[in-house]
C-alpha positions in Angstrom: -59.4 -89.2 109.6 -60.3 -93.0 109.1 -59.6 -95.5 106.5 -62.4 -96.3 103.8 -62.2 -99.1 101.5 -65.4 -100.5 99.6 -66.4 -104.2 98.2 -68.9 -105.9 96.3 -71.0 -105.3 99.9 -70.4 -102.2 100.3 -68.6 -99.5 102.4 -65.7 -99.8 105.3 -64.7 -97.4 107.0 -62.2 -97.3 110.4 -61.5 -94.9 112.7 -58.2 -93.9 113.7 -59.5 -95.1 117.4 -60.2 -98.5 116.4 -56.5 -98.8 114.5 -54.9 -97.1 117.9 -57.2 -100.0 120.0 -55.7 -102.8 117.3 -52.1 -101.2 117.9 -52.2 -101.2 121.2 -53.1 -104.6 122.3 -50.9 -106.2 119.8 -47.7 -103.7 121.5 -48.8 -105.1 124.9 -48.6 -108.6 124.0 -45.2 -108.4 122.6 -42.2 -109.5 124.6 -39.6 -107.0 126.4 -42.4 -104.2 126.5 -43.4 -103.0 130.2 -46.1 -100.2 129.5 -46.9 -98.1 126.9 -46.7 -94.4 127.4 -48.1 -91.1 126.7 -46.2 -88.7 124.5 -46.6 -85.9 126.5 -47.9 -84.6 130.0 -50.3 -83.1 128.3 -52.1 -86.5 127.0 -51.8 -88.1 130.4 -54.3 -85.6 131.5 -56.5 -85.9 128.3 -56.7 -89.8 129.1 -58.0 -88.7 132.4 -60.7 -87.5 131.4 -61.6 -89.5 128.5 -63.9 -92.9 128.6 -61.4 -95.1 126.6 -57.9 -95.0 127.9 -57.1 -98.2 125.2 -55.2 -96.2 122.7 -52.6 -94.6 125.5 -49.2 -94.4 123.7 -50.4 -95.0 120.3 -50.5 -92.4 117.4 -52.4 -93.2 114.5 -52.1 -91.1 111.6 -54.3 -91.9 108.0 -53.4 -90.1 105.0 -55.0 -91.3 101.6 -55.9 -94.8 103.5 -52.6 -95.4 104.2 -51.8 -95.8 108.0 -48.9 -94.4 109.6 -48.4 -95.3 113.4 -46.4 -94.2 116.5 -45.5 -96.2 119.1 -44.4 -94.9 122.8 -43.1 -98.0 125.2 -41.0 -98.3 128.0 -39.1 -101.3 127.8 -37.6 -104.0 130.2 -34.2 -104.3 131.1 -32.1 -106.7 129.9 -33.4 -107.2 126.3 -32.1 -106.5 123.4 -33.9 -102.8 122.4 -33.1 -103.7 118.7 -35.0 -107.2 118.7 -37.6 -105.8 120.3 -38.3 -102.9 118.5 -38.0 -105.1 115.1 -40.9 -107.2 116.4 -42.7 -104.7 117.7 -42.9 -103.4 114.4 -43.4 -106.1 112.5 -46.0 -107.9 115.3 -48.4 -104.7 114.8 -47.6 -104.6 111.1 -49.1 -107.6 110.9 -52.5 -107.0 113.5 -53.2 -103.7 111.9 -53.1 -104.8 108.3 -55.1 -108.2 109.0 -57.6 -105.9 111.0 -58.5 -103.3 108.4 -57.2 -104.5 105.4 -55.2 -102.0 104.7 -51.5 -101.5 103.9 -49.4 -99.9 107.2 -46.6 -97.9 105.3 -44.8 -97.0 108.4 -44.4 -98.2 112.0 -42.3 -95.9 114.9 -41.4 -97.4 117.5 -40.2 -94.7 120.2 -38.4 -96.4 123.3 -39.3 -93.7 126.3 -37.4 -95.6 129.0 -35.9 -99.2 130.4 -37.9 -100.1 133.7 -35.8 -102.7 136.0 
């Protein structure tokens, strides 16, 4: 699915790709996160064969052009998980909505592992 909005211009529409892309660069610039991961064995062998590896450990999901998004990390140690989850969420919040325009409703953050 993607998310369509119109104005006096005319039509917008973006891709769930282009929302993961958004997502992910904002998650890799906030502080405390290591990598972001795949959700399942399964996907690190999809990215392997796939052009675009920028959307790894991001799920975007668009119902009635509002965006719902999953988030795999692995954290560093020594933070505090609870700060940086908050900002995490709140840091691609932010990204996504200014991107497309649209409202996020909902923003999972899933903590896979602490690297030292």
């Amino acid at each position: 699915m993607a998310v369509k909005t119109s104005n006096k211009y005319g039509k917008i529409t973006v891709s769930d790709e282009a929302v993961a892309m958004c997502a992910c660069r904002a998650a890799s610039e906030c502080y405390g996160v290591v990598e972001l991961v795949s959700r399942r064995f399964t996907d690190s062998l999809a990215s392997l064969f796939k052009q675009n590896g920028n959307t790894k450990g991001i799920r975007v999901t668009t119902v009635d052009n509002k965006i719902f998004i999953d988030i795999f990390v692995i954290l560093k140690q020594g933070v505090l998980v609870d700060a940086v989850t908050e900002s995490l969420r709140s840091v691609v919040t932010y990204s996504v909505e200014s991107f497309t325009g649209m409202r996020v409703m909902q923003v999972n953050v899933n903590v896979v592992g602490i690297k030292v």
